[in-house]
DRENNU-558716 format. One line per 8 residues: number of its first residue (from 0); their letters; for each residue x, y, z of C-alpha. Coordinates in nm, 4 decimals. Layout:
BEGIN
NUM) A) X Y Z ~ ... $
REM end
This chain:
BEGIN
0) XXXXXXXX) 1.0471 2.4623 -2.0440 ~ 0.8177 2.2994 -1.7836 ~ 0.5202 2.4567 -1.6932 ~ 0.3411 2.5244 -1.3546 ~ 0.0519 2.7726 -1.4051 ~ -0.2881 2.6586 -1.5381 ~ -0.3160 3.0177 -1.7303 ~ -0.0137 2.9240 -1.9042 $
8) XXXXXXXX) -0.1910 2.5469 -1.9953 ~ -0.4716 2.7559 -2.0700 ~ -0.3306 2.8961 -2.3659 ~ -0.2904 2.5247 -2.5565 ~ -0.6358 2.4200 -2.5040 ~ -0.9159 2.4728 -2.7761 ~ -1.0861 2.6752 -2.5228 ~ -1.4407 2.5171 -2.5812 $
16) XXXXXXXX) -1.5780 2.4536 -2.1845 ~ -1.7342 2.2033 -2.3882 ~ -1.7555 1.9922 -2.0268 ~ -1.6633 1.6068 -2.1431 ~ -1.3399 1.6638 -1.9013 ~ -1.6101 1.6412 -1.5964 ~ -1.4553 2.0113 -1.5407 ~ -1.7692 2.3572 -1.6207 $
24) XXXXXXXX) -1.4372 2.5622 -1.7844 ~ -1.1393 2.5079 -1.9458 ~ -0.9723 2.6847 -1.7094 ~ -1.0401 2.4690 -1.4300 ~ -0.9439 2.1612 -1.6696 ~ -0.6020 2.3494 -1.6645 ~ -0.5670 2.3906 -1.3020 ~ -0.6142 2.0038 -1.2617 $
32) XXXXXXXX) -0.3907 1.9610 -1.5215 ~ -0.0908 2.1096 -1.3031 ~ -0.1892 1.9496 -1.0286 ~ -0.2132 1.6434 -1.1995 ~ -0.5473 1.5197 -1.0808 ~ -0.6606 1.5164 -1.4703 ~ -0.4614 1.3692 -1.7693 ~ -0.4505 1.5563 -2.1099 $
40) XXXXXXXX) -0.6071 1.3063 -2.2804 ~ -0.9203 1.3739 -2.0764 ~ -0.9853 1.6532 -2.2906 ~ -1.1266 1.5154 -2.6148 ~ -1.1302 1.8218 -2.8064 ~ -0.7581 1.8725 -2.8350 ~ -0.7066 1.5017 -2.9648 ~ -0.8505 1.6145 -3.2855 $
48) XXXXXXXX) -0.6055 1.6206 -3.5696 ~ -0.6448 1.9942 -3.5827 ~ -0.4818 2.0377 -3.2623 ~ -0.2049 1.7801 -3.2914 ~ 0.0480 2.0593 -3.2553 ~ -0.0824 2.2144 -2.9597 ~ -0.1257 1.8381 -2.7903 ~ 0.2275 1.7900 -2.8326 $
56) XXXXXXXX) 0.3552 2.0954 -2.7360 ~ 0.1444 2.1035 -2.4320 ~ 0.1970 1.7254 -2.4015 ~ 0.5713 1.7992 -2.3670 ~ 0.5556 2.0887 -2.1268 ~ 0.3278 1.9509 -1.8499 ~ 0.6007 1.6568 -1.8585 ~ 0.7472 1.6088 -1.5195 $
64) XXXXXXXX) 1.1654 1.7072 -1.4822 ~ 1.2310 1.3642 -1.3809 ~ 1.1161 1.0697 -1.6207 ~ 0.8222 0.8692 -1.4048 ~ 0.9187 0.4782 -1.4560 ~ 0.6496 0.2157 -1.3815 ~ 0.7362 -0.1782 -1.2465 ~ 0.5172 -0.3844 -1.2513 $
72) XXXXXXXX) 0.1170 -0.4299 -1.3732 ~ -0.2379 -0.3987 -1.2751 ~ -0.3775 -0.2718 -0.9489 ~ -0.0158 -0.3064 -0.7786 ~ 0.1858 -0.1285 -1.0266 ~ 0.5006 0.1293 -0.8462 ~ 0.5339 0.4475 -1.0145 ~ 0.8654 0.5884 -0.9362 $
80) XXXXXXXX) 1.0026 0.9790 -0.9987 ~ 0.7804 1.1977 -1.1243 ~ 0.8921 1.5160 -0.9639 ~ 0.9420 1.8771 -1.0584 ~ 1.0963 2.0367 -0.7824 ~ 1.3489 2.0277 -0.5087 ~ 1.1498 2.0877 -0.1963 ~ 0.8272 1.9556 -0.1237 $
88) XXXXXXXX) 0.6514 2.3134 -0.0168 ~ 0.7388 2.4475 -0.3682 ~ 0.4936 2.2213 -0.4795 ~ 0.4753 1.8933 -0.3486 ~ 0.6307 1.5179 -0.4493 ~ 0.3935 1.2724 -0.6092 ~ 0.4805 0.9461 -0.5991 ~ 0.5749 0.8250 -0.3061 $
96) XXXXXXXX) 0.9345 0.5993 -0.2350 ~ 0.8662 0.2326 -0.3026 ~ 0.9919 0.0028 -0.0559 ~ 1.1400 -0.3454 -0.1905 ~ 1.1828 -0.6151 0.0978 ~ 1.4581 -0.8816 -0.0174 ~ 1.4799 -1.2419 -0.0250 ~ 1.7441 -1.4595 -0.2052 $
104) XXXXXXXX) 1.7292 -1.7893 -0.3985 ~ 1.9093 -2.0007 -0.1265 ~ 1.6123 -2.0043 0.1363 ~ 1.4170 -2.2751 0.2426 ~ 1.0629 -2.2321 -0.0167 ~ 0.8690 -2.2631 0.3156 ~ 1.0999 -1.9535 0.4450 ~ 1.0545 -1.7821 0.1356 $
112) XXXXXXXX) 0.7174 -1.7905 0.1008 ~ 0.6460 -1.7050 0.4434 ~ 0.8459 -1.3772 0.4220 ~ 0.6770 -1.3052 0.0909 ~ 0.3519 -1.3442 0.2571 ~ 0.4555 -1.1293 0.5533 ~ 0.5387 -0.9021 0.3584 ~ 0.2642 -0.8315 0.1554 $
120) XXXXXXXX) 0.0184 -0.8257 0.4534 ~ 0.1784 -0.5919 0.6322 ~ -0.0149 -0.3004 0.7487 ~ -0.0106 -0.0507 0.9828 ~ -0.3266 0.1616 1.0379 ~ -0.2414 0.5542 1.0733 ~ -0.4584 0.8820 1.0683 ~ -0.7330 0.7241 0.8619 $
128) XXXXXXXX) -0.4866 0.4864 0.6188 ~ -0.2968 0.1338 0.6191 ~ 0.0705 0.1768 0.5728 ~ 0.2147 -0.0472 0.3492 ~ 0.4828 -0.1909 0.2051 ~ 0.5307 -0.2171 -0.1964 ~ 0.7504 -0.4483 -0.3770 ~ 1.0042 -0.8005 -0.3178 $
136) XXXXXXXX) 1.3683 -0.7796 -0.4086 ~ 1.4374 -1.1284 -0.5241 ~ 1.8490 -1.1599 -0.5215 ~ 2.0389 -1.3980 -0.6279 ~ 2.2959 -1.5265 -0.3444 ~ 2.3239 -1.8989 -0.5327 ~ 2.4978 -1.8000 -0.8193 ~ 2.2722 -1.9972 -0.9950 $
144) XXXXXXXX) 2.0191 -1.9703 -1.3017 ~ 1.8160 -2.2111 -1.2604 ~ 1.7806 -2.1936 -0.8987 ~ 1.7039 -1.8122 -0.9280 ~ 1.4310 -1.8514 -1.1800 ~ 1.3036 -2.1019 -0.9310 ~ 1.2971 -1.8420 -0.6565 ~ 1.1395 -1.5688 -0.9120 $
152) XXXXXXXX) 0.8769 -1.8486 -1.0147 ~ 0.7561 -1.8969 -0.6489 ~ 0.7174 -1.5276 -0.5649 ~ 0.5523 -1.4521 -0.8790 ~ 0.2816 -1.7276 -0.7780 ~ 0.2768 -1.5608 -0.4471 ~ 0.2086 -1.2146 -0.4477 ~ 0.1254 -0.9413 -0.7089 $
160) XXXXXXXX) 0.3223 -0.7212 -0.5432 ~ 0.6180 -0.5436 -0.8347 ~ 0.9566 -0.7073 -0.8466 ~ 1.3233 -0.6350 -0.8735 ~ 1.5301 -0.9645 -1.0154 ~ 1.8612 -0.8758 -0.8268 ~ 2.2309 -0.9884 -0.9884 ~ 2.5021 -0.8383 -1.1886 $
168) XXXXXXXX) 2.5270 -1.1979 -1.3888 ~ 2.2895 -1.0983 -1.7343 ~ 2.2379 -1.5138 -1.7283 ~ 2.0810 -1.5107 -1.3879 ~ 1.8656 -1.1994 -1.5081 ~ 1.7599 -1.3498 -1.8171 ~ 1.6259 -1.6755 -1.6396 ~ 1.4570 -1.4452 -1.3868 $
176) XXXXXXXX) 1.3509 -1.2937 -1.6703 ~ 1.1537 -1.6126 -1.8770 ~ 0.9889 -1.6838 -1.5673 ~ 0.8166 -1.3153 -1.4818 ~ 0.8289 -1.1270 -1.7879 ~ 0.4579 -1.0579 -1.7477 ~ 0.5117 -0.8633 -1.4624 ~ 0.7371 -0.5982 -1.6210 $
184) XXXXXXXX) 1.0233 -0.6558 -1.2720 ~ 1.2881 -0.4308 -1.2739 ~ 1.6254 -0.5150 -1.3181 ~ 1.8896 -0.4566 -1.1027 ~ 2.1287 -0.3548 -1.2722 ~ 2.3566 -0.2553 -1.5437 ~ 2.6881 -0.1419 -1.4227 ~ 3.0245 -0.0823 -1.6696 $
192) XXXXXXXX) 3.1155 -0.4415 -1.7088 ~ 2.7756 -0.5601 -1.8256 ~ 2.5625 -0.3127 -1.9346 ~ 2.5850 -0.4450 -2.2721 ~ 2.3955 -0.7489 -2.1863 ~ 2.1532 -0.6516 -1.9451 ~ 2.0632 -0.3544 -2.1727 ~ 2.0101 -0.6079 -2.4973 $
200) XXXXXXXX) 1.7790 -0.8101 -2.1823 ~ 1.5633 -0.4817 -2.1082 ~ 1.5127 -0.3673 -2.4818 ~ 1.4387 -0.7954 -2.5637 ~ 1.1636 -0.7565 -2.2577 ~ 1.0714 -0.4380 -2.2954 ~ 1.1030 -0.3767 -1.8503 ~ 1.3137 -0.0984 -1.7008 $
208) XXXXXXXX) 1.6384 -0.1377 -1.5662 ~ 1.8893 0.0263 -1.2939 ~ 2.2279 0.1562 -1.3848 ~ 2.4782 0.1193 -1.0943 ~ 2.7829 0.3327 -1.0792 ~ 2.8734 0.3823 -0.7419 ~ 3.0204 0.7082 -0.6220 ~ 3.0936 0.7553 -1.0279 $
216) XXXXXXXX) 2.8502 1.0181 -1.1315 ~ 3.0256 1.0700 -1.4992 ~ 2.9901 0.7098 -1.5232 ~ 2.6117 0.6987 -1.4289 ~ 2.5381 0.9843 -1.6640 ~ 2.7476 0.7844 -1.9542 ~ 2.5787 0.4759 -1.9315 ~ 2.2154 0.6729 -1.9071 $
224) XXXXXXXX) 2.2853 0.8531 -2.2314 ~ 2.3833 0.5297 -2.3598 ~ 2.0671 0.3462 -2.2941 ~ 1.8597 0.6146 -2.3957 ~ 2.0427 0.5989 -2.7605 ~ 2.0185 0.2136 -2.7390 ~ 1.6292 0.3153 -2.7337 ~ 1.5157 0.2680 -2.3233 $
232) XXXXXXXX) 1.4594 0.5252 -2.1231 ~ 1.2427 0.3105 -1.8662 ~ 1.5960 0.3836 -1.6197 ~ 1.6676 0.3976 -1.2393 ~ 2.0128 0.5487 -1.1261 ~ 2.1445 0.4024 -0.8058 ~ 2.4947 0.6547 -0.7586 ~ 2.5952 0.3856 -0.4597 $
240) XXXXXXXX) 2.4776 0.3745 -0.1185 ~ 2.7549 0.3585 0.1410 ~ 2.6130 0.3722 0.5126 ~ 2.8825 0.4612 0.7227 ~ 3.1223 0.7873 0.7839 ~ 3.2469 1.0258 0.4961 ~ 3.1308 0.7705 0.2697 ~ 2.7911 0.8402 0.3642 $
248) XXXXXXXX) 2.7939 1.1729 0.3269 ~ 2.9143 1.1330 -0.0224 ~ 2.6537 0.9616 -0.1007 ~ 2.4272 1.2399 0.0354 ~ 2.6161 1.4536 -0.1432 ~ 2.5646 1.2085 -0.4929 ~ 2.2227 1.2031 -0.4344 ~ 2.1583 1.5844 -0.4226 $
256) XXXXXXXX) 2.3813 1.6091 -0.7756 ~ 2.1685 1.3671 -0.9506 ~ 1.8371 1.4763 -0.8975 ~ 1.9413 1.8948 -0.8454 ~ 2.0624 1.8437 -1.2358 ~ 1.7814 1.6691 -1.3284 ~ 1.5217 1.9070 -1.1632 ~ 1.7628 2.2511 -1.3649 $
264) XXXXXXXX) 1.6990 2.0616 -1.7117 ~ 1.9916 1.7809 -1.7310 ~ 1.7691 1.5112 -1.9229 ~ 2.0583 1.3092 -1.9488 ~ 2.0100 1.2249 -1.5783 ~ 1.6373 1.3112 -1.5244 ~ 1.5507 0.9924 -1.3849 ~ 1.4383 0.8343 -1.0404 $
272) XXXXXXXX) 1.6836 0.7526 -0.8415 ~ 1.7663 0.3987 -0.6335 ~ 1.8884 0.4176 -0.2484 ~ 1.9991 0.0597 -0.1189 ~ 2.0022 0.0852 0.2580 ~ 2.0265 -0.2662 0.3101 ~ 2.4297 -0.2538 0.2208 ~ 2.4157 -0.1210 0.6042 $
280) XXXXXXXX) 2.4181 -0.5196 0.6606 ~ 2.7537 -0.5508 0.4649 ~ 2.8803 -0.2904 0.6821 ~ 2.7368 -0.4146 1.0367 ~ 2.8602 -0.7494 1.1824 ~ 2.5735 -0.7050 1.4494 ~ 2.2354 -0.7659 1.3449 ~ 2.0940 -0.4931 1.5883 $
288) XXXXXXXX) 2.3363 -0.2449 1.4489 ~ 2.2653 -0.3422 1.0861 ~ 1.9348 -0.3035 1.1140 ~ 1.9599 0.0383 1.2933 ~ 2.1776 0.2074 1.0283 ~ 1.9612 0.0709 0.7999 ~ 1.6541 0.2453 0.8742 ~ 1.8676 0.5767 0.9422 $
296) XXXXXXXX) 1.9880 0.5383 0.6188 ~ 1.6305 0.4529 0.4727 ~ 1.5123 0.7919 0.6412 ~ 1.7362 1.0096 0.5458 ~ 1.7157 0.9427 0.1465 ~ 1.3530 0.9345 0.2026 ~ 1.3597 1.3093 0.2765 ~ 1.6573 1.3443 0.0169 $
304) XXXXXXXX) 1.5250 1.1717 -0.3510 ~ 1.5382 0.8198 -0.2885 ~ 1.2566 0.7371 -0.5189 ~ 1.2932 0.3570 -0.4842 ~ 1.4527 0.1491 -0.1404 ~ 1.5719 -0.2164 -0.1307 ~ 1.5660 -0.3068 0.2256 ~ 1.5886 -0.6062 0.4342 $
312) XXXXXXXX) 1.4844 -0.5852 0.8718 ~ 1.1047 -0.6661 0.8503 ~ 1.1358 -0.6046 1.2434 ~ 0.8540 -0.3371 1.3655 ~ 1.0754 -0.1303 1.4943 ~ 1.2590 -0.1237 1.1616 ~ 0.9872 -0.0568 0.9208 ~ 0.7552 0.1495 1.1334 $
320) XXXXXXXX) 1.0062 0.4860 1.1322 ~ 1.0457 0.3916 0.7549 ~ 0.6744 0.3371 0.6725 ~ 0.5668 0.6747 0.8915 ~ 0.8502 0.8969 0.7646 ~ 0.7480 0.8515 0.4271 ~ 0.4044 0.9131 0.4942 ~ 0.4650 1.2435 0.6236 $
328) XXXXXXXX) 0.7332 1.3648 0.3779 ~ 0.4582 1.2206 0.0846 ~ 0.1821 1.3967 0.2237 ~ 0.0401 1.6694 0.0205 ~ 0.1364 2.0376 0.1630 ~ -0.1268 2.1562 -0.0269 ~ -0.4305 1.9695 0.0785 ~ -0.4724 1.9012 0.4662 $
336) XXXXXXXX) -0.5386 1.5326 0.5411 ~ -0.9331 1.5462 0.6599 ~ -1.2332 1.2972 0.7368 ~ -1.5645 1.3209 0.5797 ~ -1.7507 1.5268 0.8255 ~ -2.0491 1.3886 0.9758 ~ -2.1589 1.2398 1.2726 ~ -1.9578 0.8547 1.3392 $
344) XXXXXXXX) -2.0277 0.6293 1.5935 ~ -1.8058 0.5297 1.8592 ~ -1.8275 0.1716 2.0270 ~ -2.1684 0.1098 2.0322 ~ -2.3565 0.4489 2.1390 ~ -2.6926 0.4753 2.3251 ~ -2.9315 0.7664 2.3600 ~ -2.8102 0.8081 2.6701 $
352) XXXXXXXX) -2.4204 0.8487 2.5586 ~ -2.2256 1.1325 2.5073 ~ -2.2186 1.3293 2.2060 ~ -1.8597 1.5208 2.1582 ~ -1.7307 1.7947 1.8571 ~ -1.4188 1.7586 1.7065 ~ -1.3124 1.9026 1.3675 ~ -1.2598 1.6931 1.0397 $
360) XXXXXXXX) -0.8470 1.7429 1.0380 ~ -0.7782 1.3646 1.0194 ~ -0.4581 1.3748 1.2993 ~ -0.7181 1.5111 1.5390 ~ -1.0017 1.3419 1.4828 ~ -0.8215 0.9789 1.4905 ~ -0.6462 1.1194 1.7704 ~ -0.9738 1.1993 1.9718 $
368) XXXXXXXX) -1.1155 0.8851 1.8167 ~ -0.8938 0.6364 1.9346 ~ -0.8075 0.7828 2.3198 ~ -1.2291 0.7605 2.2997 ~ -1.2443 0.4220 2.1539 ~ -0.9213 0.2880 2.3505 ~ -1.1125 0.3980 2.7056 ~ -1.4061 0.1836 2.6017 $
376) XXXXXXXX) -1.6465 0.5043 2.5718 ~ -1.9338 0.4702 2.3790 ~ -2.0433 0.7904 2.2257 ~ -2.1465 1.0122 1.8911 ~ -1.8421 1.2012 1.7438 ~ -1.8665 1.5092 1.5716 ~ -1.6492 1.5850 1.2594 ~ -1.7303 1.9269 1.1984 $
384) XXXXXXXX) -1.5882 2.0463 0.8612 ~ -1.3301 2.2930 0.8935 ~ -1.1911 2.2285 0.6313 ~ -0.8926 2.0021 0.7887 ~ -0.7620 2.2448 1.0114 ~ -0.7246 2.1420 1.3860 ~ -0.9445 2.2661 1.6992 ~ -0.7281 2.5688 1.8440 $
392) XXXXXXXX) -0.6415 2.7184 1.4832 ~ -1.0126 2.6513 1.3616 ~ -1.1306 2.8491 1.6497 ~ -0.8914 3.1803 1.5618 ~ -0.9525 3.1216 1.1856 ~ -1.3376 3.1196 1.2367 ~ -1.3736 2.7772 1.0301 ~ -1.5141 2.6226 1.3981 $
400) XXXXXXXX) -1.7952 2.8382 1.5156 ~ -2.1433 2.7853 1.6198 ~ -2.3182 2.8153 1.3151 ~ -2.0619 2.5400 1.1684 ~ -2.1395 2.3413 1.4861 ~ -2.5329 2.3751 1.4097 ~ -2.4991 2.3247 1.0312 ~ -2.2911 1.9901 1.1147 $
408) XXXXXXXX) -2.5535 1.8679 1.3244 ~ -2.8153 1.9407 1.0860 ~ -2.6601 1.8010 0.8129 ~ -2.6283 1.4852 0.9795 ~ -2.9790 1.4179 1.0515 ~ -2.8952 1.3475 1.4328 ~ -3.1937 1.5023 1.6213 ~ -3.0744 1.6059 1.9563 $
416) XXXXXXXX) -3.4205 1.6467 2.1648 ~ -3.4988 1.3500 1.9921 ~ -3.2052 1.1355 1.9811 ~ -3.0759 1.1758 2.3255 ~ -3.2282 1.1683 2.6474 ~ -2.9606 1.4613 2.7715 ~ -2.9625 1.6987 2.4620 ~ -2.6173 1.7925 2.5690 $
424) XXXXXXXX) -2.2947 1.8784 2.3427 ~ -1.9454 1.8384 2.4412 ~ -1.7294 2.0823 2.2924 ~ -1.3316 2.0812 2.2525 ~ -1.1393 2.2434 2.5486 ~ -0.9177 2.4811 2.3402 ~ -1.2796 2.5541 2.1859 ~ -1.4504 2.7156 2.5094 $
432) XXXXXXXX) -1.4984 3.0383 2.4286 ~ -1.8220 2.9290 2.1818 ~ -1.9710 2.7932 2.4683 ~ -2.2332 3.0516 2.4726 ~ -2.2670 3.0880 2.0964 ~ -2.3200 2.7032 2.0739 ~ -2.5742 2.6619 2.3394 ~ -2.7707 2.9969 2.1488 $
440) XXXXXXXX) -2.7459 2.8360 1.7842 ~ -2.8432 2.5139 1.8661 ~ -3.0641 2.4974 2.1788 ~ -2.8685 2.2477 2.3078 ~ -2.7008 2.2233 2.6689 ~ -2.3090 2.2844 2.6297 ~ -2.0521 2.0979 2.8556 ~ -1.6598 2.2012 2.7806 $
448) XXXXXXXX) -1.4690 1.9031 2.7426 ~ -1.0913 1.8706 2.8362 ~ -0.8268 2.0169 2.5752 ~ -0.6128 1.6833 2.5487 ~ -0.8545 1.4481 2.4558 ~ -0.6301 1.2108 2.6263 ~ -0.8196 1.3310 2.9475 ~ -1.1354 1.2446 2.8182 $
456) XXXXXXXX) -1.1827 0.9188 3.0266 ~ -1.0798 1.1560 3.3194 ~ -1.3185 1.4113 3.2522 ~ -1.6169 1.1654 3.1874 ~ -1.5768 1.0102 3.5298 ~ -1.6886 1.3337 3.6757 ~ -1.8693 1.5172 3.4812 ~ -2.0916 1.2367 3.3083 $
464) XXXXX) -2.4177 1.1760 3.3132 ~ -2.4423 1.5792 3.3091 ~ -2.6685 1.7551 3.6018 ~ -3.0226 1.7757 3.5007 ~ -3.1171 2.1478 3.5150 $
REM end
């Protein structure tokens, strides 16, 4: 039975708060063992042969409910699954879905390389991070072996990005295979016709492989026992993805069976699962529409245990909602995204510019940041640490108050009487009521700023340079 207290991973360990884990107690090595910011094997006591037992047993019980499968190698590699629960604020969901963008063997190498390329440089910069995207679907449209394992050849020598060789045909597979077998690629996939073949192909190369049964869940779990006796359990499950109507919702409904079992204890079918929203341009005649339902459909088994996509509209407007969805279902419940406090520079700041406080919650701060930076205001910016919570709650919480204000500042070195010629603060709007307590703490003048930092420009037009006293 899995589990999820570090008292009860306590128990296993030899106990020794010996400190070669980095952590002063055991028992702190056991609370970063559940949240999985430590592995086992960081503890080098327990590797000794005395405590094989308790390695194993432990070993097995810190295992996650649903098998984690890795594609590809190195620095880009896609971990997929992982997960031991249903809903995210139980816990929260580790890896995050990978997103495969396709191209086929029949385009134009000067096509194909340019989408690979676009493709792997796309970013999008949001609250302190670069959104990308994570792996190429290479499918084969030619029919072709030798023209496929051309097509596999050229994206392997273009990006490091993972790969999925794409085709029911186990020939086609096998010459995609000769040519990127070094990259551990998944295969896609095994279905009831020719799973013998393409599961002799991922035992011969040793890469995992997707089982395809669509809207046959008796026929997904058969074929996953079956690979797992032929000696693989490196599996993705892709129950079908149908985009349109009652269809759709069956497939909702096929996606909540899989992983529900899996999460109560059904090993047979504890295994990351494969959502294909790109079949929403077999259903669509009309590009716009296509692409559309495909990002719909790409959103909704985001939220719902898609642990792996294959997609195709590389339009903005496509893969932005995709790209920012995901980054907010995958965001840790448990740890509020934050900024190093400290004192950053804005544009290109003079003694004579302002000097504002904001609090170290990441939305806010690259909120306040950019409408700042946007306007063309140079200025200091204050991330006071409160410990990632925004203005208005910081405030009622007490983790923004006047001594944090002070502390910040003189933490960061920045002299005010020194450093500026005004030796004037701008605090948050919602923040007004430490007005007072601010200008007592620190000495400093205290201006309150606007409470949408939108207004900021606004504000500075009247109210800056500030009235000498």
């Amino acid at each position: 039975m899995k589990i999820n207290s570090p008292l009860e991973a306590y128990k296993f360990l030899p106990a020794t708060n010996c400190g070669e884990c980095g952590e002063a107690t055991c028992m702190a090595f056991a609370a970063h063992l559940i949240d999985r910011s430590h592995k086992l094997t960081d503890c080098k006591p327990i590797l000794d042969a005395k405590f094989k037992k308790k390695y194993e047993e432990l070993d097995a019980l810190l295992a996650p409910e649903i098998r984690e499968v890795e594609i590809g190698v190195g620095d880009k590699i896609a971990k997929i699954g992982g997960d031991d629960v249903l809903y995210r604020h139980k816990l929260t969901f580790f890896n995050q879905t990978q997103f495969a963008y396709d191209v086929t063997d029949s385009m134009d190498e000067k096509d194909l390389v340019e989408r690979v390329n676009y493709i792997q440089d796309f970013r999008k910069f949001y609250v302190g991070n670069f959104l990308t995207v994570d792996m190429i679907a290479v499918r084969c449209t030619s029919g072709d072996p030798a023209k496929f394992a051309a097509a596999v050849k050229k994206v392997v020598e273009t990006t490091d990005l993972p790969i999925i060789l794409c085709s029911f045909d186990p020939a086609v597979l096998k010459a995609g295979l000769e040519v990127s077998k070094d990259r551990n690629p998944l295969l896609y996939a095994a279905n009831k016709d020719n799973w013998k073949e393409v599961g002799a192909l991922a035992l011969e190369y040793d890469v995992p492989v997707t089982l395809f049964a669509p809207n046959d869940l008796d026929m997904l779990k058969t074929l996953a026992k079956t690979f797992a006796e032929m000696g693989t359990e490196k599996l993705v499950l892709d129950p079908g993805t149908f985009p349109t109507g009652k269809q759709l919702k069956q497939t909702f409904s096929n996606f909540l069976k899989v992983r529900r079992a899996g999460i109560d204890g059904d090993r047979d079918i504890a295994y990351p699962i494969m959502a294909v929203p790109f079949t929403a341009w077999m259903a669509h005649d009309d590009p716009v529409s296509a692409s559309y339902w495909e990002t719909v459909v790409a959103s909704v088994f985001t939220i719902k245990y898609g642990d792996i996509m294959i997609l195709h509209s590389t339009e903005s407007y496509a893969m932005l909602p995709e790209l920012h969805i995901r980054d907010t279902i995958y965001t840790d419940p448990r740890k509020p995204v934050t900024v190093d406090p400290g004192m950053y520079k804005v544009g290109e700041p003079t003694a004579d510019s302002p000097v504002l406080v904001t609090t170290n919650f990441a939305l806010t701060y690259y909120t306040v940041e950019s409408d700042i930076a946007s306007n063309k205001i140079d200025c200091f910016l204050w991330a006071i640490d409160t410990d990632g919570i925004g203005v208005e709650a910081a405030v009622a919480g007490g983790q923004l108050t006047a001594e944090k204000i002070k502390k910040g500042i003189e933490d960061s070195g920045f002299d005010m009487k020194k450093d500026t010629t005004h030796n004037t603060i701008v605090i948050p709007g919602l923040s007004a009521r430490l007005q007072g307590d601010v200008e007592d703490a620190t000495g400093c003048n205290v201006m309150v700023g606007p409470a949408d930092s939108g207004r900021i420009p606004g504000w500075m037009e009247k109210n800056w340079p500030p009235q000498k006293k």
